[in-house]
VOGU-3710 file (C-alpha; in Angstrom, 3 decimals, decimal comma):
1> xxxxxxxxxx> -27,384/-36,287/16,019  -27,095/-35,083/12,529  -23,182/-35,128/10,997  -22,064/-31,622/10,358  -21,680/-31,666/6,421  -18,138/-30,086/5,260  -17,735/-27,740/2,402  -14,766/-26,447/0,703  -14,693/-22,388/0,561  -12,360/-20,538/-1,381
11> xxxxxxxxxx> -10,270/-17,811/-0,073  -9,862/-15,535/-3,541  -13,301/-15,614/-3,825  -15,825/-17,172/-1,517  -17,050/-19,702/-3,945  -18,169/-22,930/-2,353  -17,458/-26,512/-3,223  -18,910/-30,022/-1,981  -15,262/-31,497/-2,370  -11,900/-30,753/-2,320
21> xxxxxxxxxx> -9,802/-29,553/-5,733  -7,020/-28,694/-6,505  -8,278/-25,723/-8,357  -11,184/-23,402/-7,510  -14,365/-24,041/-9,787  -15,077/-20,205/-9,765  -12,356/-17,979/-9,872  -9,818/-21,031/-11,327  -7,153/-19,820/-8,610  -4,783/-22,651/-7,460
31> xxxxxxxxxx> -4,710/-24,129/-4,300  -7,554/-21,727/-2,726  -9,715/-24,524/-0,900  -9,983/-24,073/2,214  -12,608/-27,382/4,567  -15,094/-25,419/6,783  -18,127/-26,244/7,907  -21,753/-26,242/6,127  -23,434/-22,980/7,924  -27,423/-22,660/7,959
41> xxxxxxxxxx> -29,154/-20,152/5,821  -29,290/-16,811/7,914  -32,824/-15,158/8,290  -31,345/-12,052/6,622  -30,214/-14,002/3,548  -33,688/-15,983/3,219  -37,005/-14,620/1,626  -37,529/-12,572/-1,936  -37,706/-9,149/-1,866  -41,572/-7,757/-0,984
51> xxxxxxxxxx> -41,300/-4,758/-3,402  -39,174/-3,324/-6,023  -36,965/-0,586/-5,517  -37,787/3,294/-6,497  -35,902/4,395/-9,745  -33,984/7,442/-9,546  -32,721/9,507/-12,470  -28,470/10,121/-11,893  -29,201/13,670/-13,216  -31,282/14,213/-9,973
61> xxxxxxxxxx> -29,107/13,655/-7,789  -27,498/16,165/-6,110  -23,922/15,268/-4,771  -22,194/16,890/-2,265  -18,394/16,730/-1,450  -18,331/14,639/1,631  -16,384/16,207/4,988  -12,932/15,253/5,743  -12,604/13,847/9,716  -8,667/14,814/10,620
71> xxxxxxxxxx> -6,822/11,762/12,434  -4,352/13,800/13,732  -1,883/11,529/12,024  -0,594/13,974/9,026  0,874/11,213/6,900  -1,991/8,746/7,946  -4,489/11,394/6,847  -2,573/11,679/3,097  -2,847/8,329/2,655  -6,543/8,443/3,253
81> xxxxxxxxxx> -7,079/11,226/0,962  -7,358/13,587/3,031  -8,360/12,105/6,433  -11,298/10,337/7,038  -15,503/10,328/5,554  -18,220/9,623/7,788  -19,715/6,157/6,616  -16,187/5,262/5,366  -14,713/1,494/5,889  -11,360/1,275/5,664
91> xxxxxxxxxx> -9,181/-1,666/5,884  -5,679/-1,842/6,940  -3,199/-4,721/6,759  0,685/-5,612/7,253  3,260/-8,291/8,821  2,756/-8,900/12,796  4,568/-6,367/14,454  5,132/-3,450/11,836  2,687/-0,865/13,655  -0,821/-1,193/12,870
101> xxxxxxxxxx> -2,133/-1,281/16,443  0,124/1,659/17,592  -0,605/4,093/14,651  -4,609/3,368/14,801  -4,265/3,820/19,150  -2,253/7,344/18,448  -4,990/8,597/15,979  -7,944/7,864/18,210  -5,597/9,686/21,269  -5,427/12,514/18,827
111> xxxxxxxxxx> -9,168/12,622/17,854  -10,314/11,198/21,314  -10,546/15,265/22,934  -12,821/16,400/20,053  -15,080/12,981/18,692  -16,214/10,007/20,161  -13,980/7,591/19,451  -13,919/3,322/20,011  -11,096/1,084/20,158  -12,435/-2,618/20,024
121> xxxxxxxxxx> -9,444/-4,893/20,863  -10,323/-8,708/19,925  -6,664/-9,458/20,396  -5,106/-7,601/22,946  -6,798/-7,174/26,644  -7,666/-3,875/28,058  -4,963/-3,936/30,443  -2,458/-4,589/27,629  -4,057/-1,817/25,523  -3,483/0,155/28,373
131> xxxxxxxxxx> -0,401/-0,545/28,927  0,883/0,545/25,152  -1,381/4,088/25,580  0,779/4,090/28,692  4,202/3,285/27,171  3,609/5,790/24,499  2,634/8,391/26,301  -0,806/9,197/24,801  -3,571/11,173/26,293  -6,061/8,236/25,910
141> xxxxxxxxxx> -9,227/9,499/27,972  -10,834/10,231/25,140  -10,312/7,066/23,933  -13,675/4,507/24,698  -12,139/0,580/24,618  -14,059/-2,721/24,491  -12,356/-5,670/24,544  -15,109/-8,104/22,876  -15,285/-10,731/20,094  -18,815/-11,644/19,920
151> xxxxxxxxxx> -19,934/-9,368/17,100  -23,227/-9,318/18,013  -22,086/-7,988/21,609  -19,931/-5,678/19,253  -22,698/-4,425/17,045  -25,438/-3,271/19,952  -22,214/-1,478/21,650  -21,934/0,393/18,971  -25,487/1,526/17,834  -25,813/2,345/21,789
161> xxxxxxxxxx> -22,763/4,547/21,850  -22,902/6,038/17,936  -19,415/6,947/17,879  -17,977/8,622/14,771  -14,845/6,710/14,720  -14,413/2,961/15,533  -11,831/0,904/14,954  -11,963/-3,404/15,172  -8,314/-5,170/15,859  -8,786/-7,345/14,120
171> xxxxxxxxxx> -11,742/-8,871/11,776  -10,005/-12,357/11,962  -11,079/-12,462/15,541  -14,471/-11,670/15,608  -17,481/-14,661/15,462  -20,701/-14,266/14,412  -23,080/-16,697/16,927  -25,128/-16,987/13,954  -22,454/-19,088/12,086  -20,650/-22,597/13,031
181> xxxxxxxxxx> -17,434/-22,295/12,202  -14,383/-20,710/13,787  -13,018/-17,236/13,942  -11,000/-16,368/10,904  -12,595/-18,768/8,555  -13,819/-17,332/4,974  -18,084/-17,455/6,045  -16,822/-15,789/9,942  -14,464/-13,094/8,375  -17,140/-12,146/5,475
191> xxxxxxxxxx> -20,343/-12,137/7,487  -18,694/-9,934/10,472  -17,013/-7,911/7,885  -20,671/-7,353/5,816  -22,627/-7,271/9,340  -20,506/-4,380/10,443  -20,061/-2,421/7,026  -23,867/-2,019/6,802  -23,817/-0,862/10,252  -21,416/1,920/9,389
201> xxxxxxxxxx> -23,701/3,269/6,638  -26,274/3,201/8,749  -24,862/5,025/11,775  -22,687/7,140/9,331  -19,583/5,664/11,148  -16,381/5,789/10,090  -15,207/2,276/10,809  -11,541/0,767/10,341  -10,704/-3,270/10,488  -7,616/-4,320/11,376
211> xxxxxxxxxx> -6,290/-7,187/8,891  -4,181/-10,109/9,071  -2,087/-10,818/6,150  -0,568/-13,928/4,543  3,212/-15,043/4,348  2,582/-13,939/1,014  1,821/-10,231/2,208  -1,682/-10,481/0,596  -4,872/-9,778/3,419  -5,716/-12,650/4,589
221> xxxxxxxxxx> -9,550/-14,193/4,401  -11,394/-14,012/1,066  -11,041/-11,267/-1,620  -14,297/-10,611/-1,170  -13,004/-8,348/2,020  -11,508/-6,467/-0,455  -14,508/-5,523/-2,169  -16,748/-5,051/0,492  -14,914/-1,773/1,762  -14,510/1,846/0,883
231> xxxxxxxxxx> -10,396/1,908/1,532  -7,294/-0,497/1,313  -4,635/0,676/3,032  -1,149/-1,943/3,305  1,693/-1,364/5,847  5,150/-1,728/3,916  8,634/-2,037/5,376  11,099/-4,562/7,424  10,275/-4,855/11,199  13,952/-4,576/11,565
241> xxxxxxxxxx> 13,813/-1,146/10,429  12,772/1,929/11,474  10,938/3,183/8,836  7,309/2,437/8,124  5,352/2,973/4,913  1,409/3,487/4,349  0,382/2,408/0,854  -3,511/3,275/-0,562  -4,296/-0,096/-2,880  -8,089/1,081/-3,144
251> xxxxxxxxxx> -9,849/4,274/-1,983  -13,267/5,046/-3,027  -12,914/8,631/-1,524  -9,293/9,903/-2,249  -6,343/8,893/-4,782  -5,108/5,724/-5,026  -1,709/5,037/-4,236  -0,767/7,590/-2,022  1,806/7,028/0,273  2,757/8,050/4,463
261> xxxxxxxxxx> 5,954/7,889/5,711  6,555/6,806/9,336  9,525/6,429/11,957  9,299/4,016/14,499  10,350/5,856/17,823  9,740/5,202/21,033  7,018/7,409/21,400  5,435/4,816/18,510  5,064/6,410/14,713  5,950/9,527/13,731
271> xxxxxxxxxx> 5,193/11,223/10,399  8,060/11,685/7,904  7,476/15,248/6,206  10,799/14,899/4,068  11,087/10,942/3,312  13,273/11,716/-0,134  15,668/11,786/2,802  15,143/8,747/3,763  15,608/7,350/0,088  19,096/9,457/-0,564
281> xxxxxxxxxx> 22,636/8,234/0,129  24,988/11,086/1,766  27,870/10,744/-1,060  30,786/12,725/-0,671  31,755/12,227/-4,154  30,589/10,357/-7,044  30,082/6,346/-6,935  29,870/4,230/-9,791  26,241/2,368/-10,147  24,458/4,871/-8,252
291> xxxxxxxxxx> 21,529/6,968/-9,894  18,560/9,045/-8,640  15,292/9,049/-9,529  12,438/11,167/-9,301  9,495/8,877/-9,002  5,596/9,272/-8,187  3,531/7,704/-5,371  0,547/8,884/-6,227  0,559/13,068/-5,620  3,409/13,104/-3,829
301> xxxxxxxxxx> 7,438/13,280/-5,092  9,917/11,138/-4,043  13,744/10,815/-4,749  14,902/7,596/-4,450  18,606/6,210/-5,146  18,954/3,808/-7,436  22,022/1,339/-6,954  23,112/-1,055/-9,685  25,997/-3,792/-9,550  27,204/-5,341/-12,445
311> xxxxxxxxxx> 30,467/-8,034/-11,727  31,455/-10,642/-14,195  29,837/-14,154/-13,609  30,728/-16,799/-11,920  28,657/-19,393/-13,030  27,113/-20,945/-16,284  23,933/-18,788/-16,013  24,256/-15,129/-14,778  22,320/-13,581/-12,011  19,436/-10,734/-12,071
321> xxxxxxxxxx> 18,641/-9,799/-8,980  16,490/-6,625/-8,294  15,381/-5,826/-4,997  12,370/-2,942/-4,507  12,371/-3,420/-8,257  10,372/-5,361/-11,029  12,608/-8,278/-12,054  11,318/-9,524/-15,393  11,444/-5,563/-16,268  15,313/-5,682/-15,620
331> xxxxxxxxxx> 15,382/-8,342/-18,126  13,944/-6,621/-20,284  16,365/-3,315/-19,788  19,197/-5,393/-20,426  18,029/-6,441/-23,857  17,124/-2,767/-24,503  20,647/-1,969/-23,849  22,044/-4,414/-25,660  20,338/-3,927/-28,860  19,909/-0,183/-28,956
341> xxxxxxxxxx> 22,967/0,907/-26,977  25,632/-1,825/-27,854  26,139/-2,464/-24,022  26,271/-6,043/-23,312  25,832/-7,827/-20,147  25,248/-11,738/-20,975  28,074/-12,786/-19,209  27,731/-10,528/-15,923  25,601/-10,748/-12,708  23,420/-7,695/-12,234
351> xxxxxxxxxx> 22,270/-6,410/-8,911  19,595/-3,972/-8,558  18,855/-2,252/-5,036  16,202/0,327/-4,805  17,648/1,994/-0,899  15,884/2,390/1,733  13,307/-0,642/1,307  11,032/1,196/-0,938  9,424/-0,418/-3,834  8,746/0,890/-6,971
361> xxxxxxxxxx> 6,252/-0,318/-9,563  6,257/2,362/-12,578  8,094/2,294/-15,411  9,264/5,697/-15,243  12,215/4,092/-13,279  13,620/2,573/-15,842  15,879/5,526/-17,509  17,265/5,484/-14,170  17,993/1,687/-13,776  19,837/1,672/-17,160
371> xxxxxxxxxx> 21,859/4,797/-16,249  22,834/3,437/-13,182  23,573/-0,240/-14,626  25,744/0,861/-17,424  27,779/3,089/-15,019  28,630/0,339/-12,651  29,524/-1,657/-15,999  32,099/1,477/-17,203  32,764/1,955/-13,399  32,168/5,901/-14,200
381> xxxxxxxxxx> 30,169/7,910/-11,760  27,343/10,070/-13,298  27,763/14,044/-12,345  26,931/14,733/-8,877  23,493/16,398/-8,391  21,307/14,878/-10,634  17,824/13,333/-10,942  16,311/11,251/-13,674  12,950/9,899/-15,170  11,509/8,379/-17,953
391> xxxxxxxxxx> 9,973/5,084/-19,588  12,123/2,460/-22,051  10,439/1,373/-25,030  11,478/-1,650/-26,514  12,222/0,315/-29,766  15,042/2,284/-27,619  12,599/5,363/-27,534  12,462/7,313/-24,136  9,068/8,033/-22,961  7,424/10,243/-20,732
401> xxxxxxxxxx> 6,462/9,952/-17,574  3,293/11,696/-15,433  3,826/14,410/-13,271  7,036/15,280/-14,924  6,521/19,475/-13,836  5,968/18,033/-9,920  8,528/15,508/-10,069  11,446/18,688/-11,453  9,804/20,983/-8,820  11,198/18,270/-6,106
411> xxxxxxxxxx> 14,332/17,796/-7,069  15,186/21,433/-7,542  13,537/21,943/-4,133  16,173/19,386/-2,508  19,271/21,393/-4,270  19,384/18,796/-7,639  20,762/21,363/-9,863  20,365/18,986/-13,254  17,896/16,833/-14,512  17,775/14,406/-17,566
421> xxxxxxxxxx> 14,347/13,247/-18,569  12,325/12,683/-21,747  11,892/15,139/-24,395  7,731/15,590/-23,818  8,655/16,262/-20,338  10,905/19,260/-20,668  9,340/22,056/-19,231  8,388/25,122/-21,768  9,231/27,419/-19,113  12,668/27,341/-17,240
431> xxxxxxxxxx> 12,136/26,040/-13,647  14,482/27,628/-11,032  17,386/26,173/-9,762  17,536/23,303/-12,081  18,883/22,561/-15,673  16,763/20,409/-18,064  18,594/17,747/-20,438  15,850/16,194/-22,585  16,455/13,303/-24,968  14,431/11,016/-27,050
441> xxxxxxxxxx> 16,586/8,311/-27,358  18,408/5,596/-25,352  21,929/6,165/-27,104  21,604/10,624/-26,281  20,152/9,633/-22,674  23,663/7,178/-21,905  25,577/10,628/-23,453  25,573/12,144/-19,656  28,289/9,519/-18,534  30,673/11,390/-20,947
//
């Protein structure tokens, strides 16, 4: 008997390698290279093409807006885009435990009395998926479930039942019999994932994996998962919380970024309509450090409270901590302050605390994060109801920020009866309910603490 030959598969990219390396030969990411065995060429993969392909002029071709399938999940559906498109694969990942089983079983309750839905478990058995459809409560006989990890066995289920919506917990569990190696390696998680995404544009089925993830919160298996589907959706927030967050990384038929809200209950996940009030301390009077801001996940408004901490040091080098916040961007802000607004913090520890767990990646926070750092410095609270936005440069300038007529709209909404943002985002008309402060510089912007 013939020695099965090893290779060396990356998990960024796929790329192959005869030996192990410290660094991957294709995409030069570190530490990547992962032993697995050599598989055989697959039949599908082998042969030249017979004929060429018929050209087709882009002018021709007559698009069409494509359907939108309702979940029944509101804030599921706004992070898709709108709900779901037939021929869609979407992808969904988070930490064990946070909710992705429960919020996929509620949607196909929801759509199981009007489509033909399929729940494939490949971790869970069908007693213990029944016993969660039980536990919450769901009217699951709708609901179609094979418990299966072959995905061959998976595949001719399918084509036999053409159901609009299926959904696979998880792709790390499923083995093609084609392939050698074990289930969850990079050639097993690829080939099912490929296998099964042709099969959805074939049946026009709208198809969502299940992902693991890495202790690094990245999906797990090889970036080339990534690419392969239509939609990238990552489940946020500590499992010792109650609240749940949907992020859109990738969505080739709705907005990126957009973002659901979710409670944990114990009749599983339910949609947050208002989550600014998740994000918003209940002060009953001014506190020192504490600013809101009006930021943007993708179409939506959200107020978030912005906490800073600034204490004199303790030790030779001072702290910068920021938490739901870019840290080498604080770093920055504090040089910006100290150059263009005289405020020095070189010998203080600085604490940054976005509430609520959120985490917040534009720099239209970072009016905001100064505000709130140089009142915890002065200990003087800023005036009670109001919101702020707007971009640092490095030149002290503040910026503008997109969505600036939304983001007002929000905050006077919620009863925020002042607002301090950059000058290009002052509104030319008066918005109701809420007074506009504009400036255009760091030093008029720190003015508001008096």
């Amino acid at each position: 008997m013939t020695k099965a030959r090893s290779l060396y598969a990356c998990t960024e990219c796929g790329g192959q390698s005869t030996k192990w390396q410290g660094q991957c030969p294709h995409c030069e990411a570190w530490n990547t290279l992962v032993e697995s065995v050599a598989e055989p060429v697959s039949r599908h993969r082998a042969g030249g093409a017979s004929k060429s392909g018929a050209l087709t002029s882009l002018a021709e071709i007559r698009a069409r807006e494509a359907p939108r399938m309702q979940t029944g999940v509101a804030e599921l559906d706004r992070a898709l885009g709108g709900g779901l498109v037939r021929g869609q694969v979407a992808l969904i990942g988070g930490d064990p435990g946070i909710g992705k089983s429960t919020l996929l079983l509620q949607a196909l309750a929801a759509m199981g009395g009007s489509r033909n839905v399929v729940y494939v478990s490949g971790e869970e058995s069908a007693e213990q998926v029944a016993l969660r459809a039980t536990r919450l409560q769901l009217d699951s006989g709708g609901v179609r479930l094979l418990a299966e990890t072959s995905l061959e066995r998976i595949a001719a289920t399918l084509s036999e039942a053409r159901p609009e919506v299926a959904v696979i917990d998880s792709i790390q569990t499923l083995y093609s019999e084609a392939l050698q190696s074990a289930p969850g390696s990079v050639a097993q998680v690829r080939e099912c994932a490929a296998q099964l995404t042709r099969l959805a544009k074939a049946q026009s089925l709208a198809l969502i994996f299940v992902g693991h993830v890495t202790k690094e919160g990245a999906l797990a298996g090889p970036r080339v998962l990534e690419h392969i589907v239509d939609t990238v959706l990552y489940f946020e927030g500590d499992t010792q919380s109650s609240f749940r967050l949907v992020r859109a990384f990738k969505n080739r038929f709705g907005p990126v970024n957009e973002l659901g809200v979710f409670a944990m209950t114990e009749r599983g996940l339910r949609g947050v309509s208002n989550p600014s009030a998740l994000f918003l301390s209940e002060h009953h009077e001014g506190v020192a450090g504490s600013c809101i801001l009006v930021t943007s996940e993708g179409t939506r408004p959200l107020l978030v409270e912005l906490q800073a901490l600034v204490d004199s040091a303790h030790g030779m080098m001072p702290k910068r901590l920021a938490q739901g916040l870019d840290a080498s961007r604080l770093a920055m802000l504090l040089a910006v302050l100290h150059r263009h607004a005289g405020v020095a913090c070189h010998d203080q520890d600085v604490f940054v605390n976005a509430v609520g767990g959120v985490r917040i990646g534009e720099p239209a926070a970072d009016l905001a994060i100064a505000l709130a750092i140089v009142s915890s410095l002065t200990d003087r609270a800023l005036p009670g109801k109001l919101v702020v936005f707007g971009e640092l440069g490095l030149a002290g300038e503040v910026r503008p920020a997109p969505r600036g007529q939304e983001r007002l709209r929000e905050a006077a909404k919620l009863g925020f009866t002042r607002a301090l943002v950059p000058r290009a985002n002052a509104p030319r008309q008066p918005i109701a309910g809420i007074e506009v402060v504009a400036a255009d510089r760091l030093q008029e912007a720190l003015k508001v603490l008096g």
